[in-house]
C-alpha positions as CSV (number, residue, x, y, z in Angstrom):
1,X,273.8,202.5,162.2
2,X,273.3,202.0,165.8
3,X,269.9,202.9,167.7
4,X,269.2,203.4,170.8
5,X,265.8,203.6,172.6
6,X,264.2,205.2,175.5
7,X,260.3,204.3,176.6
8,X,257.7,207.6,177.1
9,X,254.6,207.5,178.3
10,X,253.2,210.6,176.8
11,X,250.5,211.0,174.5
12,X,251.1,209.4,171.2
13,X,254.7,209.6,171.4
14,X,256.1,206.1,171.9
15,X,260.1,206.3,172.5
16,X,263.0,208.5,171.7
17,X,265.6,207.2,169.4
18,X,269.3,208.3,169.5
19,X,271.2,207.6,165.9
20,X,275.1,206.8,166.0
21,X,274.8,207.6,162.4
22,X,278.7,207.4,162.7
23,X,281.7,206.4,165.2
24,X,281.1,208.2,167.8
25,X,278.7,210.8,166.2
26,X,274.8,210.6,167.6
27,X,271.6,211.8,166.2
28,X,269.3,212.8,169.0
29,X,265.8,213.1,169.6
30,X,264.6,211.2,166.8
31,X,260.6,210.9,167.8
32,X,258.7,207.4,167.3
33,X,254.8,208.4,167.5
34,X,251.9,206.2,167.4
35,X,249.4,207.9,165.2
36,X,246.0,205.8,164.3
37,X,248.0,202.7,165.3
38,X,251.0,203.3,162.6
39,X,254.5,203.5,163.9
40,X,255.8,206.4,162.5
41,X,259.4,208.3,162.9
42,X,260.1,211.8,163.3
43,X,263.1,213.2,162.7
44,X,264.0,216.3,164.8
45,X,263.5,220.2,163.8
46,X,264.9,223.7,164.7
47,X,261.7,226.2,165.4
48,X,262.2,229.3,165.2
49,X,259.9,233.2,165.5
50,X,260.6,235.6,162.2
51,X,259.9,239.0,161.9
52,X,256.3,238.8,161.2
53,X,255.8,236.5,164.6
54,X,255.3,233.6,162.2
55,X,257.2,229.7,163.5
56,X,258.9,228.9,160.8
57,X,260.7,224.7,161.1
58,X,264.1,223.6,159.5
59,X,264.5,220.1,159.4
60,X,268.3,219.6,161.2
61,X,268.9,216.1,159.0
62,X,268.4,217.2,155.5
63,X,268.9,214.2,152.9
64,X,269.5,214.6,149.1
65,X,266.1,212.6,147.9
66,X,263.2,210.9,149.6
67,X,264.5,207.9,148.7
68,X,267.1,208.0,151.2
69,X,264.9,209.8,154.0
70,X,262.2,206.6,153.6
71,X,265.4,204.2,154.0
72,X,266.4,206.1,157.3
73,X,262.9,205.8,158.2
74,X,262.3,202.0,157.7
75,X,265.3,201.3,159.0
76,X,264.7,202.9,162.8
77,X,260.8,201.2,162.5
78,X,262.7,197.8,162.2
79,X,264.5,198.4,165.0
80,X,261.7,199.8,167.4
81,X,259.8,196.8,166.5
82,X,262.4,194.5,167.5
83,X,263.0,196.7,171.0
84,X,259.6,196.6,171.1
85,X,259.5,192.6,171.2
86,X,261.8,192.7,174.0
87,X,261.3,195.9,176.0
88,X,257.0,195.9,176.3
89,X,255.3,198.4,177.5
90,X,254.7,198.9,181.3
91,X,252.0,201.9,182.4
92,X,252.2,202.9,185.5
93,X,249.6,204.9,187.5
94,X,249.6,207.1,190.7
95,X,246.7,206.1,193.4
96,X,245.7,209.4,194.6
């Protein structure tokens, strides 16, 4: 699997991932957050408003066990930490 990474500067949100999870076929906006200073990935989700005005969430990537989900997981925190090593972070702030 190849992963891609983008920096953001928002909040705890650390970087966007995009997942060639096959030739030519790309997983985006995969979320890597910063919460309580654990790296932790997101996968992306459909919202949408029923009947009754309630949000209901579907996950878009489903997998068959956790198992598997946890292995998808480690294996994009592996590879933002070794981004990471090589692509720091840089903040940048507007004198007003």
């Amino acid at each position: 699997m190849n992963i891609h990474f983008r920096d953001v500067q928002t909040g705890s949100v650390e970087a966007r991932a995009i997942l060639e999870i096959a030739e030519g076929v790309f997983l985006n906006e995969v979320t890597i957050l910063n919460i309580d200073g654990e790296i932790v990935v997101e996968f992306p989700k459909k919202s949408f408003v029923g009947k009754n005005q309630r949000t209901f969430y579907i996950d878009i990537v489903t997998f068959e066990d956790m198992d598997k989900r946890i292995i998808w997981e480690l294996e994009v925190k592996e590879a933002y930490r070794v981004w990471r090593l090589t692509n720091k972070k840089v903040l940048v702030y507007e004198n007003n």
